[in-house]
ZALOFI-345125 format. One record per residue (C-alpha): residue in one letter; x, z, y. Coordinates in Angstrom, 1 decimal, decimal comma, m for minus. Layout:
! ZALOFI-345125
+----+--------+--------+--------+
: aa :     px :     pz :     py :
+----+--------+--------+--------+
:  a :      X :      Z :      Y :
...
+----+--------+--------+--------+
//
This chain:
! ZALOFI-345125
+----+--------+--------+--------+
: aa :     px :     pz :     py :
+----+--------+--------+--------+
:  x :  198,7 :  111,7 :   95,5 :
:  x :  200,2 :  114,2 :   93,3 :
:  x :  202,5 :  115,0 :   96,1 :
:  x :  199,8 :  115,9 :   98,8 :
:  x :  199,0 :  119,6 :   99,0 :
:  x :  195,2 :  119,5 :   99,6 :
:  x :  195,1 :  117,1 :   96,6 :
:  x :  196,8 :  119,9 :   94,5 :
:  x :  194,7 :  123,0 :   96,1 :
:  x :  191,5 :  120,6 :   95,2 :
:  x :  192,7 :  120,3 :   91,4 :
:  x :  193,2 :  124,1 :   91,4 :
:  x :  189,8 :  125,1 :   92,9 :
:  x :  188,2 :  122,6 :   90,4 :
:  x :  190,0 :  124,4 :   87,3 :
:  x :  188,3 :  127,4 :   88,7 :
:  x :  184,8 :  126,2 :   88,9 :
:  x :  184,8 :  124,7 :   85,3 :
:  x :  186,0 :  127,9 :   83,9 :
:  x :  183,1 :  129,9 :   85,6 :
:  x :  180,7 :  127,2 :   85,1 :
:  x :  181,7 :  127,2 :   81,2 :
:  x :  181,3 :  130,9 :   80,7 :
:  x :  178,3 :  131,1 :   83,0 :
:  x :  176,8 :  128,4 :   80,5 :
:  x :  178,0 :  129,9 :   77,9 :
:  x :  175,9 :  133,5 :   78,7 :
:  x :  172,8 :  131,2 :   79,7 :
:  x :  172,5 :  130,1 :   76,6 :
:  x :  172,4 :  133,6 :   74,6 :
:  x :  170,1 :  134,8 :   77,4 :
:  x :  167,9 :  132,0 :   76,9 :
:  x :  168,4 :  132,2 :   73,4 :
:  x :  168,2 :  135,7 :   71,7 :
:  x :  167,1 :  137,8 :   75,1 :
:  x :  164,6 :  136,2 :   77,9 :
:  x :  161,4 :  135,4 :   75,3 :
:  x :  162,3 :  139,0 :   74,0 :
:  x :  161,2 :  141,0 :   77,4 :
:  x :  158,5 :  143,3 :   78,1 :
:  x :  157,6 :  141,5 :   81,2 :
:  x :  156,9 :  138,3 :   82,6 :
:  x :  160,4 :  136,8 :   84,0 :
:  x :  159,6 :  134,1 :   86,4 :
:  x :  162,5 :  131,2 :   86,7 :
:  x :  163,5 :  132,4 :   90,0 :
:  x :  164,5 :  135,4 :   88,1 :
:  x :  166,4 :  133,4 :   85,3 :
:  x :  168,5 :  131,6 :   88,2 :
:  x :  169,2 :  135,4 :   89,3 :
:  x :  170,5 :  136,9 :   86,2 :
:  x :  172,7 :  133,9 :   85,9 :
:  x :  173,8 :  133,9 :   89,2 :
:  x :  174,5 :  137,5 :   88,7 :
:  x :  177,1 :  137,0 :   85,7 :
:  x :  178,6 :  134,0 :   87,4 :
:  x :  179,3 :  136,4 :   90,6 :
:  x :  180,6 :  139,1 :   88,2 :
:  x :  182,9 :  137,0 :   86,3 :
:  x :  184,3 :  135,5 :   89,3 :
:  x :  185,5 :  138,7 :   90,9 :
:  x :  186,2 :  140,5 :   87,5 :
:  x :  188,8 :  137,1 :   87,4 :
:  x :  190,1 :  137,4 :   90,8 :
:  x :  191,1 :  141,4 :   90,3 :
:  x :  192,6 :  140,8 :   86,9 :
:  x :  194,3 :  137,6 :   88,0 :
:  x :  192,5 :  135,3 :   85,4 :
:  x :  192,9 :  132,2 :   88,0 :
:  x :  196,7 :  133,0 :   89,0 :
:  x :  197,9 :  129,7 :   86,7 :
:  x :  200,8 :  129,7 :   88,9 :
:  x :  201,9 :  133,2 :   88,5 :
:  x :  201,0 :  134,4 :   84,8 :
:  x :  202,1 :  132,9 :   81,7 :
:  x :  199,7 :  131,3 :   78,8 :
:  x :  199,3 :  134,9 :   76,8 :
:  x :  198,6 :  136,9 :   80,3 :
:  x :  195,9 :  134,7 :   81,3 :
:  x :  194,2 :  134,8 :   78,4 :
:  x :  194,5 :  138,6 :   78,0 :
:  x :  193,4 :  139,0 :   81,9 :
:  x :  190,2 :  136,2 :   80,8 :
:  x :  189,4 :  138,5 :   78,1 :
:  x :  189,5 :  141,7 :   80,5 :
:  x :  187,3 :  139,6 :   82,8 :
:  x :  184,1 :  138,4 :   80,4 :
:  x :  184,3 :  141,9 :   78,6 :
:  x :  183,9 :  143,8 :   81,6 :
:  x :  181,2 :  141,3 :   82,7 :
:  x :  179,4 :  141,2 :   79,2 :
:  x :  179,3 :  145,3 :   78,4 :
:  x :  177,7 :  145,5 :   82,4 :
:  x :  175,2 :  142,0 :   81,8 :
:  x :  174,4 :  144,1 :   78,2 :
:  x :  173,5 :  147,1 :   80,2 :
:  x :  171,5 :  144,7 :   82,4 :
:  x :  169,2 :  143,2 :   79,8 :
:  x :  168,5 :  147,0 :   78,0 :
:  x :  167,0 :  148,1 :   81,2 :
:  x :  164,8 :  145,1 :   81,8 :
:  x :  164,0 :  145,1 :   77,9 :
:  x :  163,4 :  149,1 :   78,7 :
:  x :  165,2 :  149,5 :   75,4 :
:  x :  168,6 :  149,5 :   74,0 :
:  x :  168,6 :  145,5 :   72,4 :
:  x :  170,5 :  144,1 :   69,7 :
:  x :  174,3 :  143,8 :   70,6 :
:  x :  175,2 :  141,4 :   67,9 :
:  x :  174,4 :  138,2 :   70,2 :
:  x :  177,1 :  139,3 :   73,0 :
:  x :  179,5 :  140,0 :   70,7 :
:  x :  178,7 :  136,6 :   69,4 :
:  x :  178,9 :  135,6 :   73,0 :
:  x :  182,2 :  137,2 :   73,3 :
:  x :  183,7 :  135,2 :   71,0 :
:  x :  182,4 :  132,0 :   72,4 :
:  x :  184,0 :  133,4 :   75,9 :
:  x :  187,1 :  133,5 :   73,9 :
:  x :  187,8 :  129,7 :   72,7 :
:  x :  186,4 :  129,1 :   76,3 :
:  x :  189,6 :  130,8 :   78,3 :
:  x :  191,8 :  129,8 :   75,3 :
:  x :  190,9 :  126,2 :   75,9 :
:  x :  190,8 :  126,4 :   79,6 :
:  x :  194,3 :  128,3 :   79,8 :
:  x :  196,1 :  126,0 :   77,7 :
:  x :  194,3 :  122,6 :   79,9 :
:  x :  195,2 :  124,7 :   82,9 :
:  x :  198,6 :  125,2 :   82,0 :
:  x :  199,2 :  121,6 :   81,3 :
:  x :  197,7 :  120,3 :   84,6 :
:  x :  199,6 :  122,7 :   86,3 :
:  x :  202,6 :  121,8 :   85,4 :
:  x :  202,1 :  118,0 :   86,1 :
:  x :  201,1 :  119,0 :   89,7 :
:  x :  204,1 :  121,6 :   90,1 :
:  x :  207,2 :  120,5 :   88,2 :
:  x :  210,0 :  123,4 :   88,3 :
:  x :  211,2 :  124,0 :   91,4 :
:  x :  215,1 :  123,5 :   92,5 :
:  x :  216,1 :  126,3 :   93,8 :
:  x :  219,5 :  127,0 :   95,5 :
:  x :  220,3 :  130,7 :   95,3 :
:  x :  222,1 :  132,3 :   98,4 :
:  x :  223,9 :  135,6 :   97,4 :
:  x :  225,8 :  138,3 :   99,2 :
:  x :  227,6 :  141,6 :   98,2 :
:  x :  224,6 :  143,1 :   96,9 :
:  x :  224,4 :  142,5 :   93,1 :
:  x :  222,3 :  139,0 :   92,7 :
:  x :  222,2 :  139,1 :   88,5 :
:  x :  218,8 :  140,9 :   88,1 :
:  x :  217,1 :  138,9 :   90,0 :
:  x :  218,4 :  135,8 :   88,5 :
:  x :  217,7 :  137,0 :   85,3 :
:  x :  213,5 :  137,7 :   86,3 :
:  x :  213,4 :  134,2 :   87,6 :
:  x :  215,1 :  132,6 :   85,0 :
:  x :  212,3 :  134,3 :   82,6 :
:  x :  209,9 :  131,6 :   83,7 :
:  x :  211,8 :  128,3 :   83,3 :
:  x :  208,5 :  126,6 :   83,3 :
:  x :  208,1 :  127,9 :   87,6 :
:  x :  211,9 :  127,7 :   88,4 :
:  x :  215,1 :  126,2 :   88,2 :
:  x :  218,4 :  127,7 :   89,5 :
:  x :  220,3 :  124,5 :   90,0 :
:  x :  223,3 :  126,1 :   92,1 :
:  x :  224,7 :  129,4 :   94,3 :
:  x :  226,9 :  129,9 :   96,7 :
:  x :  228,1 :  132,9 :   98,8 :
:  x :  226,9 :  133,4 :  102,4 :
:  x :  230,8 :  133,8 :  103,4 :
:  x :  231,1 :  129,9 :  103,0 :
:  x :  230,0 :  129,7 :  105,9 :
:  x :  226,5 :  128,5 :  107,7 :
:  x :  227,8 :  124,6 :  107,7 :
:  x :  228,2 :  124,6 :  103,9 :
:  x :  224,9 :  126,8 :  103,2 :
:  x :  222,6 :  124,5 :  105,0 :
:  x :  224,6 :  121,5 :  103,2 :
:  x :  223,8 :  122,7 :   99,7 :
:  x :  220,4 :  123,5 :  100,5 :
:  x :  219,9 :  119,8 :  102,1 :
:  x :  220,4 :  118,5 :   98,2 :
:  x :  217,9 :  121,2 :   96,6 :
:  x :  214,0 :  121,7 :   97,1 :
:  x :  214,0 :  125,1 :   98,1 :
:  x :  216,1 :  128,2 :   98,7 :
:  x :  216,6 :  131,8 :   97,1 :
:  x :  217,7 :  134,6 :   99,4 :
:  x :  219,2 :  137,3 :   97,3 :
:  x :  219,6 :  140,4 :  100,4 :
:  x :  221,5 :  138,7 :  102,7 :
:  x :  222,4 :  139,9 :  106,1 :
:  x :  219,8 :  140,1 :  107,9 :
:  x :  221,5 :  137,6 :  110,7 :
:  x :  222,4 :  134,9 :  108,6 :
:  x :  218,7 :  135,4 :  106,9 :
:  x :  217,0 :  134,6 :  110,0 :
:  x :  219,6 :  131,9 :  110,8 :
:  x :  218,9 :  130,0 :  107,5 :
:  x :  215,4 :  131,3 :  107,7 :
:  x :  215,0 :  129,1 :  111,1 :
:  x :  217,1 :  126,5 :  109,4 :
:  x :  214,3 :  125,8 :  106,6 :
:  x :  211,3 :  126,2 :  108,3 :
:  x :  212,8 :  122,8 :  110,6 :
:  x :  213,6 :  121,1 :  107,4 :
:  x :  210,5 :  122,0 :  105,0 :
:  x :  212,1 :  123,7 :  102,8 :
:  x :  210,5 :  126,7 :  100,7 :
:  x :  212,2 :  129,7 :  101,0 :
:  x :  211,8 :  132,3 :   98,5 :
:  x :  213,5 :  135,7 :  100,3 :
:  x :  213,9 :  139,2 :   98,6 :
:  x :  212,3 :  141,2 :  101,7 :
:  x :  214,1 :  144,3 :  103,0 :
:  x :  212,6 :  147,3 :  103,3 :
:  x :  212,0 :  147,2 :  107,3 :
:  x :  210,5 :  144,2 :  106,2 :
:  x :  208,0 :  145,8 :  104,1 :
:  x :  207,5 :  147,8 :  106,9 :
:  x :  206,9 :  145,5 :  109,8 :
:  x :  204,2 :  143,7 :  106,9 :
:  x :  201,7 :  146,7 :  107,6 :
:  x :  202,3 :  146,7 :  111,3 :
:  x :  199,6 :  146,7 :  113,7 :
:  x :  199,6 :  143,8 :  116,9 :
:  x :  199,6 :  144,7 :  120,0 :
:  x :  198,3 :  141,7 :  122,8 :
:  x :  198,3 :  143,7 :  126,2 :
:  x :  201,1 :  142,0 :  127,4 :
:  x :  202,0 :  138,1 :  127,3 :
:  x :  204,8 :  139,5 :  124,9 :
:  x :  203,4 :  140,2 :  121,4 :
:  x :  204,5 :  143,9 :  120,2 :
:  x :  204,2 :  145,2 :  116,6 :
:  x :  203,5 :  148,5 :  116,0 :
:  x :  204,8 :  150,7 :  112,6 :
:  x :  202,5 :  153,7 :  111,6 :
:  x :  204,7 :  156,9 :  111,7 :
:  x :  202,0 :  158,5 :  109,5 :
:  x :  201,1 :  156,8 :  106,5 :
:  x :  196,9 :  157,3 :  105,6 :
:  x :  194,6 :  158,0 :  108,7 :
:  x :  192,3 :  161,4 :  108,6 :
:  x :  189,3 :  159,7 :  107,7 :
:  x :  191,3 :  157,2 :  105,1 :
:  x :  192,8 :  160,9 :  103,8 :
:  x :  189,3 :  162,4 :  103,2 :
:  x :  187,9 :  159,0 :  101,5 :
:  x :  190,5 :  158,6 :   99,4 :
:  x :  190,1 :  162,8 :   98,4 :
:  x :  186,3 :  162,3 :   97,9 :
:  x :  187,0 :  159,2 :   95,6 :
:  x :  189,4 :  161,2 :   93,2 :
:  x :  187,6 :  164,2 :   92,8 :
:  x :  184,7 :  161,9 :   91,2 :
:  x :  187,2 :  160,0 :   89,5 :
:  x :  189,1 :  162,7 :   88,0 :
:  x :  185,8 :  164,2 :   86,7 :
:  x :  184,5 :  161,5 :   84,9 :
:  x :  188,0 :  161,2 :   83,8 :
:  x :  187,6 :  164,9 :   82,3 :
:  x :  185,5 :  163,8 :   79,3 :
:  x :  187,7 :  161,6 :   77,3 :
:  x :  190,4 :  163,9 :   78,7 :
:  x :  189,1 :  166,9 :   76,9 :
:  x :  187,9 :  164,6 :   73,8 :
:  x :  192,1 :  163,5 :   73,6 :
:  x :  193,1 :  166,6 :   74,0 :
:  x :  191,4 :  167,5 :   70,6 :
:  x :  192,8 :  164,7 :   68,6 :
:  x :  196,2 :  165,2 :   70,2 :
:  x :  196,1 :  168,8 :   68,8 :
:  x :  195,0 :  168,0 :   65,8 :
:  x :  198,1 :  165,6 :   65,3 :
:  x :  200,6 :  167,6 :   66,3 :
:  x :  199,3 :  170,4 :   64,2 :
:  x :  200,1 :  168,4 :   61,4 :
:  x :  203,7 :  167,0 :   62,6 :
:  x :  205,3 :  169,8 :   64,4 :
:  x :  203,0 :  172,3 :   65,6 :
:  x :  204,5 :  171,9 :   68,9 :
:  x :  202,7 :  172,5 :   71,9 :
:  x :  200,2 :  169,8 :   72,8 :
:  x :  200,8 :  169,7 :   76,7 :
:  x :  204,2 :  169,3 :   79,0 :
:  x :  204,8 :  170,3 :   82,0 :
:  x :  207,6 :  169,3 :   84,4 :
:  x :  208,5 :  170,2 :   88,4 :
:  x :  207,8 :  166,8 :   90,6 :
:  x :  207,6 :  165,9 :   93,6 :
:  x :  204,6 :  165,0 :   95,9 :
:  x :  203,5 :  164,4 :   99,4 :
:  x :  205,9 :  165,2 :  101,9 :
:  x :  208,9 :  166,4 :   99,1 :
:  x :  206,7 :  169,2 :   97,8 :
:  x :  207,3 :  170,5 :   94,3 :
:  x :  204,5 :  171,0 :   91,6 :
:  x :  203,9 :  171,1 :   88,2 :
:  x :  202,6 :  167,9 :   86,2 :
:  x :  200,5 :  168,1 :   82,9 :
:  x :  201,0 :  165,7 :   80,3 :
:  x :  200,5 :  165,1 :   76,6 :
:  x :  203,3 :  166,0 :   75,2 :
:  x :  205,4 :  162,6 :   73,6 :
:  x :  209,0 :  164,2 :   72,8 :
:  x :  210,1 :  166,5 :   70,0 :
:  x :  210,1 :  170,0 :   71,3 :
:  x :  213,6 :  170,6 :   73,8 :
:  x :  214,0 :  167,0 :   73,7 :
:  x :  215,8 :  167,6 :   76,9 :
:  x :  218,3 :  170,5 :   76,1 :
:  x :  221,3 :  168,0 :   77,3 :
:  x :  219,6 :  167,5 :   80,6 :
:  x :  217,1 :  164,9 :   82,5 :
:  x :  217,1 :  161,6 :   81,4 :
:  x :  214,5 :  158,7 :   81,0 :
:  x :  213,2 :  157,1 :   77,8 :
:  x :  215,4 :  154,8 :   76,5 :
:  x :  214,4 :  151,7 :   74,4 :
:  x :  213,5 :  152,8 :   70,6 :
:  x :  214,2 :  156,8 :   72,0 :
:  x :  214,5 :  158,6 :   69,1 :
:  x :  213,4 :  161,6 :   70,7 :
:  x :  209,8 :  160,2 :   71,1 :
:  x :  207,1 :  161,8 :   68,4 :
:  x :  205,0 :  159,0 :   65,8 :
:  x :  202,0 :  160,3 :   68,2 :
:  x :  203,8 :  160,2 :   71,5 :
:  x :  204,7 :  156,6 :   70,8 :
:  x :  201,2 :  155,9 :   70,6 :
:  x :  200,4 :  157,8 :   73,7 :
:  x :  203,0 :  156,1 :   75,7 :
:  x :  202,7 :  152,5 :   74,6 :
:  x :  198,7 :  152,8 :   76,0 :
:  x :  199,8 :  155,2 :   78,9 :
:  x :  197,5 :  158,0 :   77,5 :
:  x :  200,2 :  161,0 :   77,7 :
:  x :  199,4 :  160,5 :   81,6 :
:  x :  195,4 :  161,7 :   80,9 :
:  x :  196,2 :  165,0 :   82,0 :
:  x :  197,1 :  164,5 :   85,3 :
:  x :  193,5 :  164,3 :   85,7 :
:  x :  193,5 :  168,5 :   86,4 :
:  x :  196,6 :  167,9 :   88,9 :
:  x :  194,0 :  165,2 :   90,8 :
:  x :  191,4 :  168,5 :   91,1 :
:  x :  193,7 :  170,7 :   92,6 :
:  x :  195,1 :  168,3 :   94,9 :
:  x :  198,6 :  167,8 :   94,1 :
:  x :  198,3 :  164,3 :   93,2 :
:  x :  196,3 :  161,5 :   94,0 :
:  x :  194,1 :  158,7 :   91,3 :
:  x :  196,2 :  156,3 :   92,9 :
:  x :  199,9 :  156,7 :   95,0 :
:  x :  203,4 :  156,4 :   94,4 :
:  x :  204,3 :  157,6 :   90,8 :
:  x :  206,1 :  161,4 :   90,8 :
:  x :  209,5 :  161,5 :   90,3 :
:  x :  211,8 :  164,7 :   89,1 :
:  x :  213,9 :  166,4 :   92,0 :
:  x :  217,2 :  165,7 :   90,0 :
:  x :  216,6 :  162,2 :   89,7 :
:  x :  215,3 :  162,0 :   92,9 :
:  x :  218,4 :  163,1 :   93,9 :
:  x :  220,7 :  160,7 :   92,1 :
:  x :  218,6 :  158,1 :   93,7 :
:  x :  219,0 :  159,5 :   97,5 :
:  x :  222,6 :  159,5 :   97,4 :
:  x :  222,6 :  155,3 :   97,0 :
:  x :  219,2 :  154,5 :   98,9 :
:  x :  218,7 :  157,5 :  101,6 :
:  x :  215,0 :  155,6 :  101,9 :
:  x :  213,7 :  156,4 :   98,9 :
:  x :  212,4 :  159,7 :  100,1 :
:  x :  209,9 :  157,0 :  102,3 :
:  x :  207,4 :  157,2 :   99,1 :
:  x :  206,6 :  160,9 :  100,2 :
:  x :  204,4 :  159,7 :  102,8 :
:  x :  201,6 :  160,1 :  100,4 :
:  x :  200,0 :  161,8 :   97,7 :
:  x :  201,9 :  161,1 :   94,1 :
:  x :  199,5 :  158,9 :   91,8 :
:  x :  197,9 :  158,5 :   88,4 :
:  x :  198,8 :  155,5 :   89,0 :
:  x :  199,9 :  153,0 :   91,5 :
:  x :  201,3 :  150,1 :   93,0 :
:  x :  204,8 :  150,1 :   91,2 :
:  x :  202,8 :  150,4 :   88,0 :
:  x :  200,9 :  148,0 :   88,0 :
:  x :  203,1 :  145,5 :   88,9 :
:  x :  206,5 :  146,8 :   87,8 :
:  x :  207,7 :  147,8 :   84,6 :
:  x :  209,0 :  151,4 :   83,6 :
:  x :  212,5 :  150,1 :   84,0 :
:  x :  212,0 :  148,1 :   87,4 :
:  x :  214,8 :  149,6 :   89,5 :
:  x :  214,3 :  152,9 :   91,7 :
:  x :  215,2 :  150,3 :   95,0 :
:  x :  212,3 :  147,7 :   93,8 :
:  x :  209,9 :  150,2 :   93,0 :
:  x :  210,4 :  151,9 :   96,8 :
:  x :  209,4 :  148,6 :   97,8 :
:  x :  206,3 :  148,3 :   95,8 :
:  x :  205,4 :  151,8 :   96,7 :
:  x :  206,2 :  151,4 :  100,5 :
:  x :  204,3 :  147,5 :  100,4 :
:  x :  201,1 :  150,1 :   98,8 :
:  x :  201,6 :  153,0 :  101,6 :
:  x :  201,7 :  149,8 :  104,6 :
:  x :  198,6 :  148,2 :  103,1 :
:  x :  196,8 :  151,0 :  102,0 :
:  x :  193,0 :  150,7 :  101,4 :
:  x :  190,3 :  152,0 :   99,1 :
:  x :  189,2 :  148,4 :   98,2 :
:  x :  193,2 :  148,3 :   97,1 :
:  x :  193,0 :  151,4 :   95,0 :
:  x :  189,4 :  150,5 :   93,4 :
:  x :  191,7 :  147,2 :   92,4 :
:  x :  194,4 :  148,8 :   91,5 :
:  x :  192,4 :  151,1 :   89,2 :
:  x :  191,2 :  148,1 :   87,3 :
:  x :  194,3 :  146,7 :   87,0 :
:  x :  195,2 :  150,1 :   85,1 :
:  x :  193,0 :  148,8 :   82,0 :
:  x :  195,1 :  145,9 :   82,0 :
:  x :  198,7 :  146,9 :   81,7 :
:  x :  198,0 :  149,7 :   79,4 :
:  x :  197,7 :  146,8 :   76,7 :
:  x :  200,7 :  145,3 :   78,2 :
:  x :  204,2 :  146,4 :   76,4 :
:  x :  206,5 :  145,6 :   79,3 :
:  x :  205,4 :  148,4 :   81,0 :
:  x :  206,3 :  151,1 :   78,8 :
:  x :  209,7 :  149,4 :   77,8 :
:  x :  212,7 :  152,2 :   78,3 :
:  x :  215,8 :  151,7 :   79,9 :
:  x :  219,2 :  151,3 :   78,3 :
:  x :  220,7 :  154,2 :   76,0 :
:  x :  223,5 :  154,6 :   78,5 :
:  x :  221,0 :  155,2 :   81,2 :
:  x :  220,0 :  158,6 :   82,5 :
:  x :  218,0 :  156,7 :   85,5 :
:  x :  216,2 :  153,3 :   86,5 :
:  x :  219,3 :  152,0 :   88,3 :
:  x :  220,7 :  148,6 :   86,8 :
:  x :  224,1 :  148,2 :   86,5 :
:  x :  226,0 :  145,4 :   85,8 :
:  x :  227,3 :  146,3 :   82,7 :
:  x :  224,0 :  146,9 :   81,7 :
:  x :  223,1 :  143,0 :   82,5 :
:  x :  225,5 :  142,2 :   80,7 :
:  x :  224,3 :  142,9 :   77,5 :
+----+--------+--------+--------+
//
């Protein structure tokens, strides 16, 4: 049974429901406790089942934007951490909720209490979830299918999560199609590390007849033909690319949304700006912002503001990325980085217009540069605004490499839509916590490119 894949799907939905039905109970009984008898006005029990039903609802999507279900995908400390961004949300708005039906501000201590219930509740529930999943879904065997394009950093992500898969074996496409669709006869399922795009579809084809799972490193025409539109006049199906990226009325949205963003993001700007100062007063009496020449929508240069992180001409030597443990980085900039608050400022480049709340992160012209001259397509992440933050953020790391971070910006720019960017928003408040996404590059690196020297080490 443990084999059948609507037996499996059934255990996962059911891991769901008993985590939302546990902290669901777990705010009905504080609201029935400490809050209900404590109103101004009569609350009928139809209203009870509403307030319930009301945190339930919230938790459930707070979870589904933050990932808390993805048991497959996160490991034991994310899920908790992305549980904990899921009932605090829900508990600061469902606190809000109860003040204005008790038309008064009420006593906090019983959420926070409630909070820490919530707490051994997705600690307990992670660690049960973890365990059943991996009794339904062993490791997988994989069989990794390589060409000329280096394979190693790949390898080495997926080998980060032993408990998901299991390189058993590789072999070069230039053995030949014969002795590829031997090995992957012994293995459960199949890598494809940028192969040819021929003898991808021919293995591709190969699988599908077999049932095998076929995990494939997509291409950036790929990527491309993801966000394309069909086409059924004809009995021959057509796909059709977008040559521009965001429609008019998507543009003027998605203008409206970060003007009110950015404004309400003006507040604690301005109230960072003052501690900032006071700080470097006291370490360097540098000056508090940084500005740099990026580039933006359609390759156009501006100026970016950020806090400054770096000891003053930090860059005298020329343009280079932060490196792991820089030792150019300021005691306050560190800080500022780890949490992604040096960004802040960019809040004043959303209000005039040169960037965007959410797009494809700016880079520098010279770097841009060192990165055209080996992927001629990375100039494709112009077809927007430059972000706050974005899709490459969120899910990449500040080292991912320049040619993995066109495709998460180019997967963004194909998919765009403002239900994406309100998600990708709140996933913000997630990885600012997270350290992987402020780690450096190498020393030896003046860019995001991986070598394999670098691997190596």
């Amino acid at each position: 049974m443990r084999e059948s894949s609507a037996f499996r799907r059934c255990i996962i939905l059911l891991l769901q429901a008993i985590i939302i039905v546990a902290q669901t109970y777990t705010f009905w009984h504080f609201w029935d406790t400490y809050y209900s008898e404590g109103l101004t006005r009569m609350f009928f029990f139809k209203g009870h089942i509403v307030i319930v039903f009301l945190y339930a609802l919230l938790f459930g999507v707070f979870a589904n934007v933050y990932g808390a279900f993805q048991i497959s995908r996160l490991r034991f400390g994310d899920m908790v951490f992305s549980q904990i961004l899921s009932f605090g949300f829900v508990n600061v708005v469902m606190y809000l909720q109860i003040s204005m039906l008790s038309l008064k501000m009420v006593n906090v201590a019983p959420i926070l209490g409630m909070s820490f219930d919530n707490l051994l509740c997705a600690l307990i529930w992670s660690c049960f979830a973890k365990l059943v999943y991996r009794w339904l879904y062993p490791p997988r065997d994989l069989l990794l299918v390589y060409c000329d394009r280096d394979s190693e950093g790949l390898v080495k992500k997926m080998n980060s999560r032993k408990d998901k898969y299991d390189i058993k074996a590789s072999i070069h496409i230039d053995e030949g199609n014969e002795n590829v669709y031997k090995a992957i006869r012994k293995h459960e399922a199949v890598l494809l590390c940028d192969i040819p795009a021929q003898s991808r579809n021919e293995i591709l084809k190969y699988c599908y007849g077999c049932g095998k799972r076929v995990y494939v490193t997509p291409k950036l025409s790929d990527i491309i033909l993801m966000g394309a539109e069909t086409n059924n006049i004809f009995d021959s199906p057509l796909l059709i690319t977008k040559s521009k990226a965001l429609k008019w009325e998507q543009t003027v949205i998605k203008r409206i949304f970060d003007i009110v963003i950015s404004l309400i993001l003006c507040i604690p700007t301005i109230i960072l700006t003052i501690i900032v100062a006071m700080c470097d007063l006291v370490y360097d009496r540098g000056p508090i912002f940084y500005t740099q020449e990026r580039l933006t929508l359609d390759g156009k240069k501006f100026k970016i503001f950020k806090f400054r992180s770096m000891k003053v001409d930090s860059e005298k030597d020329g343009a280079r990325l932060a490196a792991k443990e820089d030792d150019r980085i300021t005691p306050i900039g560190r800080v500022l980085r780890a949490s992604h608050l040096d960004e802040l400022p960019q809040v004043f480049n959303i209000l005039l217009g040169t960037m965007s709340i959410v797009g494809p992160r700016p880079e520098r012209p010279e770097i841009a540069e060192k990165y055209l001259e080996s992927i001629p397509e990375f100039s494709f992440r112009l077809k927007v605004k430059a972000g706050l933050t974005g899709f490459a953020q969120v899910y990449g790391k500040y080292n991912t490499t320049p040619y993995d971070k066109l495709k998460l910006d180019l997967y963004y720019i194909e998919h765009y839509s403002f239900w994406l960017d309100i998600k990708l928003i709140l996933m913000t408040f997630k990885i600012m916590f997270m350290k992987d996404n402020t780690e450096g590059v190498e020393k030896n690196q003046k860019t995001a490119t991986i070598t394999k020297d670098v691997l190596k080490k």
